[in-house]
N, C-alpha and C positions, 0 to 999 in steps of 0.2 A: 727571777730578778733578785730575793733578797739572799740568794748563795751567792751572786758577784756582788751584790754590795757590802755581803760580809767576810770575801775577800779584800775588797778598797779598804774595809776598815781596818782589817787586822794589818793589814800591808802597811795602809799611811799609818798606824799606832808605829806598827815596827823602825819606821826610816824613821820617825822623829827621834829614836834614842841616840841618832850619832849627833851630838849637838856642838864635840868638838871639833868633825869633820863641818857642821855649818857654818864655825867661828870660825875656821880658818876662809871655807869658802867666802866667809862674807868679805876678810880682808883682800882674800888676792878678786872679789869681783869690786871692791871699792877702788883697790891700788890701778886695775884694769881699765875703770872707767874713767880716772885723772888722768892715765897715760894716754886712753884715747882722747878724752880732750881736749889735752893738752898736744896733742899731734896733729889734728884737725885745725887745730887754734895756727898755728905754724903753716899749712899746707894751702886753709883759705888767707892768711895774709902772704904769704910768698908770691901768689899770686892771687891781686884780687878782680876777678871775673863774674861773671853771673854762672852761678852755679844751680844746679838742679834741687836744690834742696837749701834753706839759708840754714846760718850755723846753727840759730837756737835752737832750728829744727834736728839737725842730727847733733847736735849734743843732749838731745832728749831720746835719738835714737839710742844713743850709745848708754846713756842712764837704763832705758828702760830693758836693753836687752839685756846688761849687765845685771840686774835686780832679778830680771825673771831666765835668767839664766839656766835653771835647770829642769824648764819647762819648753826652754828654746831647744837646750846642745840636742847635740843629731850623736854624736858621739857616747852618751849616756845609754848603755843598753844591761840589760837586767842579767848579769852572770850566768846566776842560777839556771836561766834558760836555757842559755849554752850548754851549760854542764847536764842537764837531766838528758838534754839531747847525746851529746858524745859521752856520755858515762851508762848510760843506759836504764838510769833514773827515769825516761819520759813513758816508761810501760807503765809506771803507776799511776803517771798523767790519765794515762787513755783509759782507764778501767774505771777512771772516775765519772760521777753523775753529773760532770758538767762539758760543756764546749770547750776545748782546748783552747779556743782561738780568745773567744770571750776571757776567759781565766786571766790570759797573756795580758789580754788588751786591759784588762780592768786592774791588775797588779801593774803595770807601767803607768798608768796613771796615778794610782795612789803615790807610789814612789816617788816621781816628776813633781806631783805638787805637794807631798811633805817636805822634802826640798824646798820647793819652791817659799811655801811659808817661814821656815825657818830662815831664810833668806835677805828674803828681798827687802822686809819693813825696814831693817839699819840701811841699807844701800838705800833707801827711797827718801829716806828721813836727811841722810847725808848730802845727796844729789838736790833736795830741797835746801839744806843749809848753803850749798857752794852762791854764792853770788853770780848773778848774771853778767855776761852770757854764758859764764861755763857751765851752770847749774841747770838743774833738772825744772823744767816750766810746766807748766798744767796744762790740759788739751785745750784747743781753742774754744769749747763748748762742751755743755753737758752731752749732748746728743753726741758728739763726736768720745765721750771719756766711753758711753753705752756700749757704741761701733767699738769702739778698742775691744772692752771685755767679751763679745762678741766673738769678734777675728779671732781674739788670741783663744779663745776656749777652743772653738772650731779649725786652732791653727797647733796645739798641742794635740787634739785627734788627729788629724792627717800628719802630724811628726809619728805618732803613733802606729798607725797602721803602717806608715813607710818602714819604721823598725822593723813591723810585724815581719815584711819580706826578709829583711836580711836574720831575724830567727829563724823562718821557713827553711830558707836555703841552706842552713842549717843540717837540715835533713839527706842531704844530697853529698857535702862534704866533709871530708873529716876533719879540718880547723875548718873555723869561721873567720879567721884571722885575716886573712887575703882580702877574701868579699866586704866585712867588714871597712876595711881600711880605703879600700877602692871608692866604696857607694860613699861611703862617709865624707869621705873628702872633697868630692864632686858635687854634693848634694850639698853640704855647709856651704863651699863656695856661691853654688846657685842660690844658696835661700838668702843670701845677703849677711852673713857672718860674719864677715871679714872685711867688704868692702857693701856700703846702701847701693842696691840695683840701680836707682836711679843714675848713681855716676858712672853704669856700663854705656855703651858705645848704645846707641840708637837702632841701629840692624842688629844687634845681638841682642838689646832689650826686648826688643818687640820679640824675639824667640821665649826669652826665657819666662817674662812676665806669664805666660800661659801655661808653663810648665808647673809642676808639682807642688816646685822645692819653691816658689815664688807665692804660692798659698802657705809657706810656714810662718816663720818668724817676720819676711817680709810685709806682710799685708799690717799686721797688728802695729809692728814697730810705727810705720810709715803714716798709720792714721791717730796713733797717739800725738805723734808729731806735727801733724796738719796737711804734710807731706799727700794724704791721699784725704780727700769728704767728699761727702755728698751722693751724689749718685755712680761716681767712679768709685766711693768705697763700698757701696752696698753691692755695685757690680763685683766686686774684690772680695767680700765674703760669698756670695753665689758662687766664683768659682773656687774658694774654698770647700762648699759644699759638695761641691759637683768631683772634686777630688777625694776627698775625704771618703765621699760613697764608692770611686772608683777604684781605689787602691785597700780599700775592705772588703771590696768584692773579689778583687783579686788575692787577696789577702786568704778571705775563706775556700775558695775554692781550689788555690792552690794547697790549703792545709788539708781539705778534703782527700787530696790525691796524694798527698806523701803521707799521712798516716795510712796509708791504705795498704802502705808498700813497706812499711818500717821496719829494719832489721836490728835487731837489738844483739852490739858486742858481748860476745860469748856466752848467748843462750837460742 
């Protein structure tokens, strides 16, 4: 256990030194979360309806995704991995005294939430200064602020492991580039990225809400917001859990069986 915790450390040491790549991200994720806003604000008065979500509530979705942005993207995968794989760097992987898969998993973490700290406090601080209702509101309850940090821990693990596959596969082909792009696009959509699950169609909700991508960024966002409590959010983190365990099991076992077979270019 203290050989992956002293990869997390030197990992998250290492990502805090780009502090000018944070100052930028904190601007385009403040500029991001006015515009959503501000596009929301326009879309619920064009037409005003009973919607599945009130605005204050996704205007705190979109704060909070925005802040914790680099604990959410699905698109955030760790280079280096790619490359020891197609360069032939992952032999030195495997010779090592540790689990491959663990190493991955606990080095994407640190990175994700060095990030994420260097981040999110200006975006959170700001989203508090904006005046309501555009601004970023507190969770309706302490027990519900808990359930958030809950989800969202348990919902950057299952982002995690989901990358783990598209490293894996990795193994199989010679870009990553395709798969990559495919799974990513499919999966941000489904986790609620782009548009809150709630405003999908009813027979396609009920599909998606059980799938994967619907324990990522979905689940946390939705119950910072009020959007999900109670007993429908504890249900919400269970199936978090119950993902989380499943796509690391698949996870391991498939990394089991491609290192088993690995051909390393030009040796």
């Amino acid at each position: 256990m203290k050989k992956y915790l002293a990869i997390m450390k030197i990992r998250f040491i290492n990502s805090l030194q780009y502090r000018i790549a944070a100052l930028a991200g904190i601007i385009t994720q403040i500029a991001w979360s006015v515009l959503g806003v501000l596009a929301l604000s326009a879309f619920y008065k064009s037409n005003p309806l009973t919607y599945p979500m009130g605005f204050s509530q996704s205007t705190a979705y979109i704060w909070i995704q925005q802040a914790f942005l680099p604990m959410f993207m699905l698109w955030f995968f760790e280079e280096d991995i790619f490359d020891s794989i197609k360069k032939g760097n992952i032999a030195y992987e495997l010779v090592r005294p540790v689990n491959l898969y663990n190493r991955w998993f606990c080095q994407s973490i640190a990175s994700r939430l060095a990030k994420g700290v260097l981040r999110c406090i200006p975006v959170l601080i700001i989203g508090f200064l904006v005046p309501a209702p555009y601004g970023l509101m507190l969770p309706p309850s302490f027990i519900q602020f808990l359930l958030f940090l809950i989800s969202m821990t348990i919902g950057l693990f299952v982002i995690i492991a989901f990358c783990m596959l598209v490293y894996i596969s990795t193994f199989y082909l010679l870009s990553p580039t395709g798969m990559k792009t495919i799974l990513v696009f499919f999966a941000d959509f489904l986790a609620g990225s782009t548009i809150p699950l709630p405003f999908f169609p009813d027979k396609i909700l009920s599909v998606i809400k059980i799938l994967p991508f619907a324990s990522m960024q979905n689940m946390p966002l939705r119950i910072y917001s009020g959007n999900i409590a109670g007993i429908e959010a504890l249900n919400g983190i269970l199936l978090q859990i119950f993902w989380f365990f499943m796509l690391t099991l698949v996870g391991k076992l498939w990394m089991q069986k491609a290192t088993k077979t690995v051909i390393i270019q030009g040796g």
